[in-house]
C-alpha angles and dihedrals in degrees: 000000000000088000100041078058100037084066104043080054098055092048087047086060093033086057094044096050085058093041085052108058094078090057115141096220084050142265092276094048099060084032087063091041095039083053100049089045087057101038089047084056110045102096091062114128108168111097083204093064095035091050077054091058104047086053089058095056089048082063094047091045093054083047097049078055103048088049090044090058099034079058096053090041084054089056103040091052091052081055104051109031126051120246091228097071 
């Protein structure tokens, strides 16, 4: 049970890392605060809590990507509609 945790939490970081390099703040910024999340949390034992947490980065992932494609939807309207409308 504990390994079969142990790597969904490491893709979950692995995913997060990637997610993480189009961050607005920059790519050293969520790195640092990637980092600390995962380090306040490495002495969990309880399947229960880490399942929670997992959880939670499922949510922050879905969030990275809104953002990602609000961004993208933001730029491709500047593009194609003038401002003046």
């Amino acid at each position: 049970m504990a390994n079969l945790l142990r790597g969904e939490v490491i893709k979950l970081y692995k995913n997060l890392l990637y997610l993480g390099r189009e961050y607005p703040k920059g790519a050293s910024y969520f790195k640092d605060r990637l980092k600390t999340a995962f380090m306040k949390n490495r002495d969990e034992t309880d399947p229960e809590k880490i399942k929670q947490l997992i959880a939670r980065g499922q949510f922050v992932i879905k969030e990275l990507e809104a953002l990602y494609y609000l961004r993208k939807y933001r730029a491709m309207k500047r593009r194609y509609y003038d401002s003046d409308e």
